[in-house]
C-alpha positions in Angstrom: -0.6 -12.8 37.1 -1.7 -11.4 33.8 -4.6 -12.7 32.0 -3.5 -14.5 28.8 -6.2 -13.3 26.3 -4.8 -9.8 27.9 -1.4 -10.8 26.7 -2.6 -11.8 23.6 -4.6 -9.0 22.6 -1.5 -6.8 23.3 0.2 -8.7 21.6 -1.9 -7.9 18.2 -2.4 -4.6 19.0 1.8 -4.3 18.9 1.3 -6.5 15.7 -0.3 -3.5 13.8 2.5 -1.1 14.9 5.5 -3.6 13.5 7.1 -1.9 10.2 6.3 -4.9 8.2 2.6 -4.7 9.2 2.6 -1.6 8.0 4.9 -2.3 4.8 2.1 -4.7 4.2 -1.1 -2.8 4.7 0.9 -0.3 2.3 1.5 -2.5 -0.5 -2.3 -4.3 0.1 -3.6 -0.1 -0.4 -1.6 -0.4 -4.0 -3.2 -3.6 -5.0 -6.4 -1.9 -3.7 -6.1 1.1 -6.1 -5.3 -1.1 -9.1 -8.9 -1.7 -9.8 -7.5 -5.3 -12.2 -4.7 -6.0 -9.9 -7.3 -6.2 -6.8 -9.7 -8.3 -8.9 -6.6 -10.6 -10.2 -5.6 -10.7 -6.4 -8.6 -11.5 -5.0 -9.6 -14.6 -7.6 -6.2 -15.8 -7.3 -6.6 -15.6 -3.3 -10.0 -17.4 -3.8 -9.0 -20.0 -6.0 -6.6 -21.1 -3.4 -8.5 -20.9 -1.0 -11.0 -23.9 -2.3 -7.8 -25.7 -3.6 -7.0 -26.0 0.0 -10.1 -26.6 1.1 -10.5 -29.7 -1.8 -6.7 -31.1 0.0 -8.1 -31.0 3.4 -11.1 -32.9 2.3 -8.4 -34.8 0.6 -9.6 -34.3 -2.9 -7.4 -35.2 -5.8 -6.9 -31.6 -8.2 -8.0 -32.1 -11.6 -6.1 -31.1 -14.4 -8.7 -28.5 -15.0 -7.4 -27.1 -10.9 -3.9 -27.3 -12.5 -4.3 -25.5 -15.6 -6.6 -22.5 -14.0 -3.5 -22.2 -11.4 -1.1 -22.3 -13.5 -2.6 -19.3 -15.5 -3.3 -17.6 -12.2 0.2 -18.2 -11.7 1.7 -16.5 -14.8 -0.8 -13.3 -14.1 0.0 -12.9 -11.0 3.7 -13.1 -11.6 3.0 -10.2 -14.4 1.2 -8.0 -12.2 4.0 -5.7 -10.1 2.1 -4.8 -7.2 1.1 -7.8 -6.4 4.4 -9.3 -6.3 5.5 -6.7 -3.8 2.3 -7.4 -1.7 3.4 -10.9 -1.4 6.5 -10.3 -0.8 5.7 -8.1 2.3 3.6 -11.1 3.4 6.3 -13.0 3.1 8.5 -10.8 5.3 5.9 -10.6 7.9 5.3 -14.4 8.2 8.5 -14.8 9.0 7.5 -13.0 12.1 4.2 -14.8 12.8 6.0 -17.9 12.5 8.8 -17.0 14.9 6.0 -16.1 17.3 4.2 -19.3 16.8 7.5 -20.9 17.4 7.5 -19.1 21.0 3.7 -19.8 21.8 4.6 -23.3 21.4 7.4 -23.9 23.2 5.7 -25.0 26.1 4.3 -28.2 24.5 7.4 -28.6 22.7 9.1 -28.8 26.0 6.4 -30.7 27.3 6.7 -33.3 24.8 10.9 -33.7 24.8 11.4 -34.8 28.3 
């Protein structure tokens, strides 16, 4: 019998070969090389970061929260490359989740007897 964390290091190391991984470590290189795309990307990455972090600490956002998103929003819509970096991402969480889907069928099963 294999050893799990075997499995699952394979499993990330066959991760990195996958087209969309490397569609999206592509498109991530043309945000890179955008010197005010990366900066956008990266504050708009941050700031959603600590909104998530205030709705797990269940925080209410303030208007001010809404208003700074909402203008992150609109740049980030207006800024090409980063569009087609997200939608990469988007492509390859589709993946991730169907293998989350997989890892948890066990407990799924577990749970629907």
């Amino acid at each position: 019998m294999s050893n799990i964390y075997d499995t699952a290091n394979q499993v990330e190391r066959e991760i990195r070969e996958l087209a969309e991984f490397k569609a999206l470590q592509a498109a991530y290189d043309e945000v890179k090389a955008e010197e005010e795309s990366y900066k956008l990307f990266k504050e708009f990455q941050g700031f959603q970061q600590s909104l998530q972090e205030k709705q797990m600490r269940g925080e209410e956002f303030s208007d001010e929260d809404a208003e700074k998103a909402q203008a992150l929003a609109v740049q980030v819509q207006q800024a090409e490359v980063i569009n087609k970096l997200m939608e990469k991402e988007q492509a390859f969480s589709l993946i991730i989740n169907d293998l989350n889907r997989i890892i948890m069928t066990p407990i799924r099963d577990l749970y629907n007897d």
